[in-house]
PyMOL commands that place a pseudoatom at each C-alpha (Angstrom):
pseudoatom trace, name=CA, resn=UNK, resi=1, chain=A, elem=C, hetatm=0, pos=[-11.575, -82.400, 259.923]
pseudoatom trace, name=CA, resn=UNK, resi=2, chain=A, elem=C, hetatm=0, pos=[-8.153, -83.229, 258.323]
pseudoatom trace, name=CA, resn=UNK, resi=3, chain=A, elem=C, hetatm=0, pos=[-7.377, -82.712, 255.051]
pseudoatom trace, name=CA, resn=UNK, resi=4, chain=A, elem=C, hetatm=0, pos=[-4.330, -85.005, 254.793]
pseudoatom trace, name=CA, resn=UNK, resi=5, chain=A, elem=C, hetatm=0, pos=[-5.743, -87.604, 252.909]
pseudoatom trace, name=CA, resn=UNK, resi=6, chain=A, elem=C, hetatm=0, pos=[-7.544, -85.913, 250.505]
pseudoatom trace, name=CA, resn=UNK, resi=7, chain=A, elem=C, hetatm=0, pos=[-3.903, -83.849, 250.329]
pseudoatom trace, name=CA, resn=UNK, resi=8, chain=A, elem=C, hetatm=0, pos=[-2.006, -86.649, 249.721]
pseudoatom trace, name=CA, resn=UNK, resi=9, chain=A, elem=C, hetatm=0, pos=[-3.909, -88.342, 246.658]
pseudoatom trace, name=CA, resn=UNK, resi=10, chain=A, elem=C, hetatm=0, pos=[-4.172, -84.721, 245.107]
pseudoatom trace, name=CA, resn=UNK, resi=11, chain=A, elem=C, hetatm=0, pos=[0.090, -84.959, 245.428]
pseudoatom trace, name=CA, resn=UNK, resi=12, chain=A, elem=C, hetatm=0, pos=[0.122, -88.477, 244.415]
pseudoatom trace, name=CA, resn=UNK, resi=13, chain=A, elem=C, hetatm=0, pos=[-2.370, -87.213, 240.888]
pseudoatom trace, name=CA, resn=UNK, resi=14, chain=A, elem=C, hetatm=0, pos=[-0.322, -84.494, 240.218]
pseudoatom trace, name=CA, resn=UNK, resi=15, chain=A, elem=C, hetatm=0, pos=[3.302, -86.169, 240.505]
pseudoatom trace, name=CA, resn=UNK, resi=16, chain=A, elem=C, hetatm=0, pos=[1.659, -89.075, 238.654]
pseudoatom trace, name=CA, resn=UNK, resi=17, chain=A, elem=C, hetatm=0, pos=[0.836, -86.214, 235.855]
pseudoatom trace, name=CA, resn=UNK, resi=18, chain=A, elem=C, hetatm=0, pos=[3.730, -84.266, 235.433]
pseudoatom trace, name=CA, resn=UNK, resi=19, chain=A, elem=C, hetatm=0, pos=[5.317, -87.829, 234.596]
pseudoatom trace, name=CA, resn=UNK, resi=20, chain=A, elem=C, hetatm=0, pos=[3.210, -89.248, 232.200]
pseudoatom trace, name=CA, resn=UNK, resi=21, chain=A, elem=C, hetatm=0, pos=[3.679, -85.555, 230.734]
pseudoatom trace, name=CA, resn=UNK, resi=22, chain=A, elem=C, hetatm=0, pos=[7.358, -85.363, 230.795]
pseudoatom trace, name=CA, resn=UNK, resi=23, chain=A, elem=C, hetatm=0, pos=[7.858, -89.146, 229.218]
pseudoatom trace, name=CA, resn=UNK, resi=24, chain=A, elem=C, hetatm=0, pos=[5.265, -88.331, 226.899]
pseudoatom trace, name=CA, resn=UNK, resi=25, chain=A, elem=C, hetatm=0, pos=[7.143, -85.143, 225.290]
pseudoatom trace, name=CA, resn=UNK, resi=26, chain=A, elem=C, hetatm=0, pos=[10.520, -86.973, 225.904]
pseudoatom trace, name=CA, resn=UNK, resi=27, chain=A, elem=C, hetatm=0, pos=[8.913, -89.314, 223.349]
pseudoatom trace, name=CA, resn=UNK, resi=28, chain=A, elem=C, hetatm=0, pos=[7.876, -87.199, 220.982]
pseudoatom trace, name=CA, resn=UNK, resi=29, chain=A, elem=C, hetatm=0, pos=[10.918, -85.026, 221.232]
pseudoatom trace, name=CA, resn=UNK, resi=30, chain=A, elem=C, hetatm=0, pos=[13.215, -88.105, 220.352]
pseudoatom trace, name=CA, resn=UNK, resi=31, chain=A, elem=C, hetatm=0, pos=[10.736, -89.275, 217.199]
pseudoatom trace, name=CA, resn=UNK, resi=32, chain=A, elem=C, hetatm=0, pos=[9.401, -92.485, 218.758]
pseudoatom trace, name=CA, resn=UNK, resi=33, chain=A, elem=C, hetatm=0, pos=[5.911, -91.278, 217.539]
pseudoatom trace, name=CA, resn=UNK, resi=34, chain=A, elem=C, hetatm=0, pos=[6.790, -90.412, 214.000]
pseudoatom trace, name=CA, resn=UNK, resi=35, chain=A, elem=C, hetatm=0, pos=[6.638, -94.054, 212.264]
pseudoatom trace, name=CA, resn=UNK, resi=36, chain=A, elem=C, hetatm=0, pos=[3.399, -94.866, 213.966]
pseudoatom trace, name=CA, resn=UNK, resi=37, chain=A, elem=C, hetatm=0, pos=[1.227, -96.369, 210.829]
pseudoatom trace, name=CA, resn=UNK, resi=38, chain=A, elem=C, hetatm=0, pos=[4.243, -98.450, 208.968]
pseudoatom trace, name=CA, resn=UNK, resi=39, chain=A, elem=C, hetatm=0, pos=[5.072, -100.407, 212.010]
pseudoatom trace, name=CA, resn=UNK, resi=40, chain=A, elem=C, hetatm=0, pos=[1.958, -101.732, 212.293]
pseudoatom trace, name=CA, resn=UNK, resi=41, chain=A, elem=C, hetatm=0, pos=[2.625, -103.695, 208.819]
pseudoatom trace, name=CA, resn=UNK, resi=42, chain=A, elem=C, hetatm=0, pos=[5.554, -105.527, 210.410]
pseudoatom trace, name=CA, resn=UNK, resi=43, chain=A, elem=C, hetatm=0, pos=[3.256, -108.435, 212.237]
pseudoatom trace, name=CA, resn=UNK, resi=44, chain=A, elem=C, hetatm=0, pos=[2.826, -109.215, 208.490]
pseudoatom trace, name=CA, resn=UNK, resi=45, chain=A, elem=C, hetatm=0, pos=[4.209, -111.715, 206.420]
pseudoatom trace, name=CA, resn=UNK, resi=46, chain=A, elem=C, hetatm=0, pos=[3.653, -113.807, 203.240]
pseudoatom trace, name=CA, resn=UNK, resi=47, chain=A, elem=C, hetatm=0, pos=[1.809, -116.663, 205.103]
pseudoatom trace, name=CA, resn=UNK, resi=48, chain=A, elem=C, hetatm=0, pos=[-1.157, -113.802, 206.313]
pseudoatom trace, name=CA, resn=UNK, resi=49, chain=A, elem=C, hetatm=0, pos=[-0.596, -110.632, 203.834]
pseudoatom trace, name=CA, resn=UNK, resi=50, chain=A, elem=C, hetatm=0, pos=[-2.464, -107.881, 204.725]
pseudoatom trace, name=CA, resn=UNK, resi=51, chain=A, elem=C, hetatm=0, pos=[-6.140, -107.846, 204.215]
pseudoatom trace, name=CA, resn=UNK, resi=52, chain=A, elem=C, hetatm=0, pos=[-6.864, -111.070, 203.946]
pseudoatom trace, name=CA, resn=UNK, resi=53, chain=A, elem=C, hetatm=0, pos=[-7.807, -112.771, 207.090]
pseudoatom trace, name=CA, resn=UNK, resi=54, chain=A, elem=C, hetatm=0, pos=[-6.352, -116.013, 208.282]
pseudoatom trace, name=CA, resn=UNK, resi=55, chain=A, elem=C, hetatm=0, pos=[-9.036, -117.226, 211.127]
pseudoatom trace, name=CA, resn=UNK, resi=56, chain=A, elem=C, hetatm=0, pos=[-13.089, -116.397, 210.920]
pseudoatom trace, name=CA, resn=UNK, resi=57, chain=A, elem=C, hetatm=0, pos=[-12.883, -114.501, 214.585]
pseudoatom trace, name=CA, resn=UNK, resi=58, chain=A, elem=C, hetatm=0, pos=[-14.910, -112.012, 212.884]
pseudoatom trace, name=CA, resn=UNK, resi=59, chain=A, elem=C, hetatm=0, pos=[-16.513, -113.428, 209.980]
pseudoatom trace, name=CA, resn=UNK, resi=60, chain=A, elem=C, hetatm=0, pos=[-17.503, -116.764, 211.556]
pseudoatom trace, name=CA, resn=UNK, resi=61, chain=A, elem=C, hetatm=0, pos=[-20.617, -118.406, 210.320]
pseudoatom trace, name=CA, resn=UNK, resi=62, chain=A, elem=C, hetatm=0, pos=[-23.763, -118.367, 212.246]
pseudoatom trace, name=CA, resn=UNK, resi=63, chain=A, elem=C, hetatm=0, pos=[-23.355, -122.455, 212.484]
pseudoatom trace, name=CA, resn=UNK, resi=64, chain=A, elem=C, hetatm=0, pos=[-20.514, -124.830, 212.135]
pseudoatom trace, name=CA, resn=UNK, resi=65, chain=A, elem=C, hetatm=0, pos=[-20.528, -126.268, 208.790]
pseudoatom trace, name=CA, resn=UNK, resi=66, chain=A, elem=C, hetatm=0, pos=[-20.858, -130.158, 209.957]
pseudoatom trace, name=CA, resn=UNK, resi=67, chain=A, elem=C, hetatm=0, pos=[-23.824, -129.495, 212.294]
pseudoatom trace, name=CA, resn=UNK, resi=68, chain=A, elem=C, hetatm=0, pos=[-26.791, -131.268, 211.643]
pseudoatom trace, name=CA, resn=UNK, resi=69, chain=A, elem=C, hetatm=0, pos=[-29.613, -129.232, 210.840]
pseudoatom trace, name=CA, resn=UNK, resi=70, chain=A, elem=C, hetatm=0, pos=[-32.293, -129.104, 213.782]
pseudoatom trace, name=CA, resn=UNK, resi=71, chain=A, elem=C, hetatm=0, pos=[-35.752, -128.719, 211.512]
pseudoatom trace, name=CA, resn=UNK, resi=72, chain=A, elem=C, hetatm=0, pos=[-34.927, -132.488, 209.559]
for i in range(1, 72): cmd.bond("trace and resi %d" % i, "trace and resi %d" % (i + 1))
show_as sticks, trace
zoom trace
């Protein structure tokens, strides 16, 4: 039974890791994560402020407002 296979994805996981790692503190050692919550404000504007919803993709009615009502 060989072992290579199983070998090589192990090498393949591990190299994989150790980069996401090392970007990940590169990041974080050059502040990239520091300003995390006030950028997410700058998709904002005066036409849709924030907290005040522009489109009912959440609070859509359970009917469209010209439907004809199906018990008449």
């Amino acid at each position: 039974m060989s072992y290579t296979p199983l070998l090589t994805i192990l090498l393949v996981l591990v190299v994989g890791a150790a980069i996401t790692l090392t970007v990940l503190f590169y990041a974080q050692r050059k502040g990239h994560f520091d300003n995390l919550k006030s950028e997410a404000y700058v998709i904002f504007d005066d036409d849709e402020p924030v907290g005040e919803p522009q489109d009912q993709v959440f609070d859509a009615p359970d009917e469209p407002t010209g439907a004809p009502d199906p018990e008449a």
